[in-house]
N, C-alpha and C positions, 0 to 999 in steps of 0.2 A: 450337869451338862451345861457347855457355854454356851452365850448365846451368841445365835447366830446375825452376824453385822454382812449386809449387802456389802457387794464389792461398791455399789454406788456412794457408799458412806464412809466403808474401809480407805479407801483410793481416792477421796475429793482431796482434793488440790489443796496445801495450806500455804503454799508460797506463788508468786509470779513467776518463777521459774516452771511449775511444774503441771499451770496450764495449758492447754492442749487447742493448738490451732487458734489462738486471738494472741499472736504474738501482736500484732500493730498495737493494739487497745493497749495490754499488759506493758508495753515500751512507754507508751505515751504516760499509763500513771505513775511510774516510777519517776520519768524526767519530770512529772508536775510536781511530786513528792520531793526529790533531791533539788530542785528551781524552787520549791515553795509557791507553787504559781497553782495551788488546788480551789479549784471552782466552791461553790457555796451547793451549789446542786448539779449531781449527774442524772443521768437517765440512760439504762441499759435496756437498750431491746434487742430483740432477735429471737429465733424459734426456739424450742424448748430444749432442757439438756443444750446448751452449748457452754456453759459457764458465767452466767450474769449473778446472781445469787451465789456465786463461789467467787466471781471477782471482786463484788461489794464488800465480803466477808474480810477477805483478803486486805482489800485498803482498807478498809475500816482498822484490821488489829495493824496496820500497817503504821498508820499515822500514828497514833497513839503509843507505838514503840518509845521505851525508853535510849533504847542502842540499835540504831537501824544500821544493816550493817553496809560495806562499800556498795556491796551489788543490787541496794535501797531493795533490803528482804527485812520480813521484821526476823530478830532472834529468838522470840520461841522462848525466853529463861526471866525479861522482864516480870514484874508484878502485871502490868496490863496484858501481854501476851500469856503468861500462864493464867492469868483470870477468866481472859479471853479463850483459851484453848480448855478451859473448864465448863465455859459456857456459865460464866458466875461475872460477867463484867458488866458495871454500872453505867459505864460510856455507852456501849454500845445498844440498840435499840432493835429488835425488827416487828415489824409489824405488818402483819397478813391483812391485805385491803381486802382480800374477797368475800373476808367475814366481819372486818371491821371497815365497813365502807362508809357508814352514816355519818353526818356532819359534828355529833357529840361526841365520834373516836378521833375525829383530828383537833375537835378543839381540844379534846383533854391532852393529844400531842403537843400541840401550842402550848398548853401552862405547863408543861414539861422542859418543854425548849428555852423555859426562863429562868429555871434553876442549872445554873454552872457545874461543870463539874468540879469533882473533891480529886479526885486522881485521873493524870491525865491531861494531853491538851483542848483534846475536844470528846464533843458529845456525838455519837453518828448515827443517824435513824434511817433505818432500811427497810423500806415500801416497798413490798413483791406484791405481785398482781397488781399495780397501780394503777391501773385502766380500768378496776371494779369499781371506782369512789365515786358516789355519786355526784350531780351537777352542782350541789349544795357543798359538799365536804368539797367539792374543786375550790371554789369562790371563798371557801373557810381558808385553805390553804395556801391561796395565794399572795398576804402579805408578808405572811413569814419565809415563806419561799421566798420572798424576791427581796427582802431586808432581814435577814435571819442575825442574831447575835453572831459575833466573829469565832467564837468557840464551837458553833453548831454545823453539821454537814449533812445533805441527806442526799442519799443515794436510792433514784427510784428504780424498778427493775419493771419491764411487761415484755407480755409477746404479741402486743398487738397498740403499736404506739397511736395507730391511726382513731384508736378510741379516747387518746388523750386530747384534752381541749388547749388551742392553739396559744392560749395564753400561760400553762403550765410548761408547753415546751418551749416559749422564748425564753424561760426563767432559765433552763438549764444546760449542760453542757451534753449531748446528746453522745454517744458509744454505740453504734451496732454493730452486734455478732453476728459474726456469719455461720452459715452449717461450717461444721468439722469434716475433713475430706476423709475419703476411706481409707488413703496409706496411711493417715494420721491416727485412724479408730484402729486399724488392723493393729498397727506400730504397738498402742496403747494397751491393745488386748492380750496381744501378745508375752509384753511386760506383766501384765495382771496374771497370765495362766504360769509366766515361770513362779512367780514369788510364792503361786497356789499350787505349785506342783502338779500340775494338771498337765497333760501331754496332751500340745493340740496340734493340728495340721494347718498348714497355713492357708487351703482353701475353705478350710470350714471360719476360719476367724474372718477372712477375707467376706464372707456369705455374710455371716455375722454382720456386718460394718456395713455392709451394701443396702440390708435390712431394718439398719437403726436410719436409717437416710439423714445422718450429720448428727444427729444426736447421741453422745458419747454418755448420757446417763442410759439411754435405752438401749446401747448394746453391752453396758457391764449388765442392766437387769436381764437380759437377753443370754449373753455369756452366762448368769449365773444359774439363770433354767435348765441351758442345758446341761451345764453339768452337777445337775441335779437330775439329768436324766442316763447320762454315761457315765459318768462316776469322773475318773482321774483320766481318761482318752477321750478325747475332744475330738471326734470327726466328722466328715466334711456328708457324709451318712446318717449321720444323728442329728446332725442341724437340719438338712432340708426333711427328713423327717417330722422333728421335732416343731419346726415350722411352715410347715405346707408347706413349701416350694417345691417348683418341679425343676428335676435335675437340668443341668444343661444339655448333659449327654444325649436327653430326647430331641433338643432341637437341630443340633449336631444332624442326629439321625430325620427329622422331617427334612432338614438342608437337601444332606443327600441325595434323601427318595426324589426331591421337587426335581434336583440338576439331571436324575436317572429321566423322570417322568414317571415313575411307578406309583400308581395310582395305586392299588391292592395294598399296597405295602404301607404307604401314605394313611391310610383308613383304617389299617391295622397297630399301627403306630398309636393313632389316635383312640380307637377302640381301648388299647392299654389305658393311655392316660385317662381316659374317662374312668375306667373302671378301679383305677386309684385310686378316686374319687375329688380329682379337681375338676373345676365349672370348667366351663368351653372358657368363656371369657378370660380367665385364666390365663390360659395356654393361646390365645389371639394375643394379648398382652406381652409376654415372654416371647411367643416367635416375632411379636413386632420388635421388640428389644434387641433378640438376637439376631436378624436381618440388617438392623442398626450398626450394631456392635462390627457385625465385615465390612458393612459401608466404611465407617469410620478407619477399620484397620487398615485398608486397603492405601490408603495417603499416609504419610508419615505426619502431616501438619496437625491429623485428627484423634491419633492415636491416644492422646490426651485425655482426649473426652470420656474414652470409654473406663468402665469402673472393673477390670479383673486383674488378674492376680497372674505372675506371668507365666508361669505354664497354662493357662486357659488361654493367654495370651498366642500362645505358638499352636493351641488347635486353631483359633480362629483364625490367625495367618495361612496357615493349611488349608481350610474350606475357605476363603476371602480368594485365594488364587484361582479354585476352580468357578469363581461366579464372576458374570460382568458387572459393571455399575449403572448399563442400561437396565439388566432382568433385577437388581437390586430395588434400584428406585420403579419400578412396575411393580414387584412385587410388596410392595411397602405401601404402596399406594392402593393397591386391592388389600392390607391388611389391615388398613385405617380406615377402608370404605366401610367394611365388614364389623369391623370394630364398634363400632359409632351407631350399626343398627342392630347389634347383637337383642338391643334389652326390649325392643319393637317387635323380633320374631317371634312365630309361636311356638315354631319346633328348633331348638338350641342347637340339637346335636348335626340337624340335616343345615343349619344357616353353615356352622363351623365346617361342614365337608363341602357345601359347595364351593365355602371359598377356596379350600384344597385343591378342589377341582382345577378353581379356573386357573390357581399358583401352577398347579399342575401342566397346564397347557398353554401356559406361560413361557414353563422351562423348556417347551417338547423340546425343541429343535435343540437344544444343546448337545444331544448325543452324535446326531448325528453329523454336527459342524467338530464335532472333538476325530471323530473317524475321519473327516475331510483332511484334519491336520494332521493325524499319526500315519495315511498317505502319505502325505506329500513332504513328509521328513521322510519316508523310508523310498520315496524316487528318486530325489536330489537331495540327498546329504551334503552337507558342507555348503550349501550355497546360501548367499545371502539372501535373505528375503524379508519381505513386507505384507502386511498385514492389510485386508481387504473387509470392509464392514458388512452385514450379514442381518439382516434384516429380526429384530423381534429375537433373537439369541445372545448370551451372556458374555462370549469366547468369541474372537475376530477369526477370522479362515485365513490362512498364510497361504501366499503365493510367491514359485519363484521369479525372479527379477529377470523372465526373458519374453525375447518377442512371440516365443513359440509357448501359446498361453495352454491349459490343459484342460479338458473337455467341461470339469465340473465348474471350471472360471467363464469358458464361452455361455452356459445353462443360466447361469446368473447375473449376465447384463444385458440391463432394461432395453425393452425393447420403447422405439420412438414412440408408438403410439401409448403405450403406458406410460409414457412420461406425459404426453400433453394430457390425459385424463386424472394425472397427479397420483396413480397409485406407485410408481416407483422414480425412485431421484435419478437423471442423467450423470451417466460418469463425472462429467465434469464438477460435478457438485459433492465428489464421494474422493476428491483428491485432497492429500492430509501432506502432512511432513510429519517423517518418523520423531518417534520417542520413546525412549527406552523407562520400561518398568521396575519397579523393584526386585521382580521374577526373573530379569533379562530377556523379557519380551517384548516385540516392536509394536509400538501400536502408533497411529495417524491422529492427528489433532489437526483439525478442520481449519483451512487458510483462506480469508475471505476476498485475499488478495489476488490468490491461484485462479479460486472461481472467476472469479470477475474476468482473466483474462483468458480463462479457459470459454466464458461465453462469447469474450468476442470472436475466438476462431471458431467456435462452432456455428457462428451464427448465417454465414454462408449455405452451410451444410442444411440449417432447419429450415432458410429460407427456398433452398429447393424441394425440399420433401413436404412444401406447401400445398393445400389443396389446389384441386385445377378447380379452374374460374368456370362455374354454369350462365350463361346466359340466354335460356329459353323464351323464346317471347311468349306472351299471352297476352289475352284481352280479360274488360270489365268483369265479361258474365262468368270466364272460368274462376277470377279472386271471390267474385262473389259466393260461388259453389264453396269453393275451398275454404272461405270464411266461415260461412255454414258448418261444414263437414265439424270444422275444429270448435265453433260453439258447442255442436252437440257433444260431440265425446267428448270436452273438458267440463262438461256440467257437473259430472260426477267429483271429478279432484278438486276443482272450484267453483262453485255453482254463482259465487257474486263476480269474479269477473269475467266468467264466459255471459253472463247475463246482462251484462256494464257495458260490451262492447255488441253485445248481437243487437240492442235500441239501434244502431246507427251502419249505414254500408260504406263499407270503404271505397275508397274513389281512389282508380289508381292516376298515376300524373308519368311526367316525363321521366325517363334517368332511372325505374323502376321505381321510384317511390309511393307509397301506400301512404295516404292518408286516412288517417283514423277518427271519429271524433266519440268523443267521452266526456260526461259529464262534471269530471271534476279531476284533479291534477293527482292524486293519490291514485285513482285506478291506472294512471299514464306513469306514474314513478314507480309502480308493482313491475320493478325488474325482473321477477321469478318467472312469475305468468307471463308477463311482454317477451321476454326471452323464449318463452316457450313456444308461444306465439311465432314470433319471426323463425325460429327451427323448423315448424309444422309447414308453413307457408312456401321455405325455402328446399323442402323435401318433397311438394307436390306440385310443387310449380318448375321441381327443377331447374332454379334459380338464383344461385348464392349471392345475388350484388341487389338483392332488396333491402331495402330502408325503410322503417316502419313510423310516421310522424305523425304525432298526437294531436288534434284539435278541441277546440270547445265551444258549445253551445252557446250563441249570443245569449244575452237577458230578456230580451223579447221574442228569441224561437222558442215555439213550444215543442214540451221536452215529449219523446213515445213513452208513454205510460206501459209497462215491462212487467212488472211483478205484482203479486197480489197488491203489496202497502202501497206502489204508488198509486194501482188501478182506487183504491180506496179511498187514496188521498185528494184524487179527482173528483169522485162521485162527492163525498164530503163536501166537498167547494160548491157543487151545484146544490147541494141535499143537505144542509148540515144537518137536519131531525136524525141521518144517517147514522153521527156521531152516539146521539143517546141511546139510538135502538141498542149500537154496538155496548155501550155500557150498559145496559141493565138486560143482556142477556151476555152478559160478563166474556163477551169472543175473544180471542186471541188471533192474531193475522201472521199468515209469513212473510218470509222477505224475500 
């Protein structure tokens, strides 16, 4: 029986051309090769599997070519390249730092680097894991690093540069790899499954590629599991199997239920996936992905970003029309909330349904704004119309473009008073200019220009629908009453400043103003409470044009002792023995 060679070992790269995704880097060594312009020392980082240790390899049999040919590849037939390609060449060098890290493995490198070579023009020594050496073998390595014989080249490799010491990286000419993109792994796998005769589908390779996240050695050892599990048919079934994943098709169906509001079905959905046996966390994960994934399709400038394969591509076009990009980003936002305290709850399954829940009641209103519009297409067909914003729903409610507005548009505009309370926006703040979607649906994009000139005609309007002016008169003793009344019942929601102002009586003055006096400018800038204050005063006095002004205590009036601590702080001053009684029978005082 032969033996069996990973696709990772079968399929590594032996030329520049037939690396995958570091087209820049692989451009750049050949012009340094054909220019003659090759550094003394490289250094390859970047994450794993991208090709660093396949590119070293590479230039190393590169340089050493006997007959390099036009498109600076080596030829693969020289004495060095078949030496090379035997893994029997004397030039070339590698050496594993993660096991040979001590300061004794690099000096014996050093008395290495002083014998020339016999065949060949240079000697090349290839450092992987180079970030294992320790601070000793660095400081060993740095003179010959940085004045190396003109025959010698070393090409260091890590995935983690930040552990090299600053003086090893000015020696050398730095390369980072970036991840490998998923059309680029797909592309790649794809090529791998014809040459193996393997029948694959292109969503399973597509999964595949998503799964290695850039790293093209982990999706051929990936690719080679599974078909070590399917045999010669490669699908898209046997991979999320084969890899835990959970289907898309489930989040598909939570979309749905959310935009229905079906909660039963939402929870039943879920119950399945539990019983699959993926974690909650999981499936919070994945529907955060997949709520992403519409976001992004929804614009054409984003569709970039997302990583599928293009028939998944035209379901998520499909569900991206029926969701807004307000309920989008809301809903995204409760699945990061939830996300982030998954591993603090106790009970898993009830954290993951409530947030169902609230996604749930998130979506309600969408049903019944989709009904508003399949109306008012089938009253006025043909007519143009504009789209009107909808509070907390995914979908705009279409209206047509006439004076004679229709009952369910009159139900939905804010009334005055709910605007000065801020729970809903004045028309004129809800006026857009159309813009046409990739759906061919009109939607309104907010004009700040509009507003502005829409408050100044309305502003006649709100100034007559102004309150009417109270001015009841009263005397001393009734404020004083009414100052009372409102100390006692705000003791409860603020007990220090209903306390702060009851030390002192207010003195009323000319023009209604009320003076107040308080002991210090914090209790007079507690805008909450002082507002509340002047409300209370101007509802029992029947008097809207009161003025409420703050005073303060000289430095020589004495202040009314109020509360337990000042009452103590007094006695104290006359009694200090007062103070020790209170320490050594350990009291505590209020305030």
């Amino acid at each position: 029986m032969e033996n069996f060679i990973v696709s990772a070992r079968k399929y590594r790269p032996d030329s520049f051309k037939q690396v995958i995704g570091q087209h820049a880097i692989t451009s750049t060594l050949q012009n340094a090769i054909k220019n003659n312009h090759l550094a003394q020392a490289f250094l390859f980082t970047g994450p794993r599997g991208v090709g660093k240790t396949t590119c070293a390899r590479i230039l190393a049999k590169t340089i050493n070519c006997e007959n390099i040919t036009d498109s600076t590849e080596a030829c693969n037939q020289c004495e060095s390249c078949t030496s090379f390609n035997d893994s029997a060449s004397f030039n070339i060098h590698e050496l594993d730092a993660a096991s040979n890290n001590s300061v004794d493995d690099i000096r014996n490198l050093v008395e290495r680097v002083r014998i020339p070579p016999q065949v060949g023009k240079y000697k090349v020594y290839i450092i992987d894991e180079v970030h294992m050496l320790s601070a000793a073998a660095f400081n060993a390595f740095l003179k010959t690093l940085e004045e190396p014989p003109p025959y010698a080249k070393f090409i260091l490799a890590t995935t983690e540069k930040h552990k090299i010491i600053p003086t090893i990286l000015s020696r050398c000419q730095i390369f980072d790899f970036r991840r490998i993109l998923v059309d680029d792994i797909t592309d790649y796998l794809s090529y791998v499954a014809e040459n193996e005769n393997v029948e694959a589908e292109e969503e399973a390779l597509h999964t595949i590629a998503q799964k290695a996240d850039g790293a093209l050695r982990d999706a051929l050892s990936t690719f080679d599991q599974i078909v070590s599990f399917s045999g010669s048919k490669l699908t898209y079934k046997n991979v999320i199997e084969n890899l835990n994943i959970l289907d898309y098709e489930y989040y598909f169906r939570v979309t749905g239920a959310l935009l229905n509001a079906d909660l039963s079905n939402l929870l039943l959905i879920f119950n399945e996936i539990i019983e699959n046996g993926f974690d909650g966390q999981h499936f919070m994960t994945g529907l955060g992905d997949h709520l992403r994934n519409l976001l992004l399709i929804k614009d054409p400038g984003t569709v970039q970003l997302m990583h599928a394969s293009p028939s998944l591509k035209e379901k998520y076009t499909t569900q991206a029309a029926q969701c807004g990009v307000n309920w989008l980003l809301a809903a995204l936002e409760i699945c990061n909330k939830y996300d982030l305290s998954y591993k603090t709850s106790n009970n898993k399954r009830l954290h993951v349904e409530i947030c169902l829940m609230q996604l749930t009641l998130t979506g309600q209103t969408a049903a019944p704004v989709q009904a508003v519009q399949k109306q008012a297409a089938v009253v006025r067909p043909g007519r143009e119309t504009q789209t009107l914003p909808a509070q907390n729903t995914p979908q705009a409610v279409q209206k047509p473009m006439r004076e004679d507005k229709p009952a369910y548009e009159k139900q939905q505009k804010p009334k005055l008073e709910e605007v000065k309370k801020g729970t809903e926006k004045p028309a004129h703040q809800a006026e857009k200019k159309a813009v046409v979607e990739g759906n061919g649906r009109k939607i309104k994009n907010i004009s700040i220009k509009d507003s502005l000139n829409a408050l100044k005609k309305n502003k006649p309007q709100e100034e007559e629908a102004a309150e009417q002016i109270l001015t009841t008169p009263f005397d001393q003793e009734k404020l004083e009453a009414c100052w009372k009344l409102f100390t006692a019942s705000y003791q409860e929601k603020s007990p220090s400043f209903a306390s702060a102002i009851a030390k002192y009586k207010p003195v009323l003055k000319d023009d209604f103003v009320i003076a107040y006096k308080v002991d210090n400018k914090i209790i007079a800038e507690d805008l909450l409470n002082v507002s509340a204050l002047l409300q209370f005063l101007k509802k029992e006095l029947r008097n809207n044009q009161l003025t409420l002004t703050p005073t303060f205590p000289e430095k020589n009036e004495k202040k009314t002792a109020y509360t337990d601590r000042e009452k103590f702080e007094q006695m104290a001053k006359k009694y200090p023995d007062i103070v020790k009684l209170k320490e050594q029978l350990n009291l505590e005082l209020g305030f």
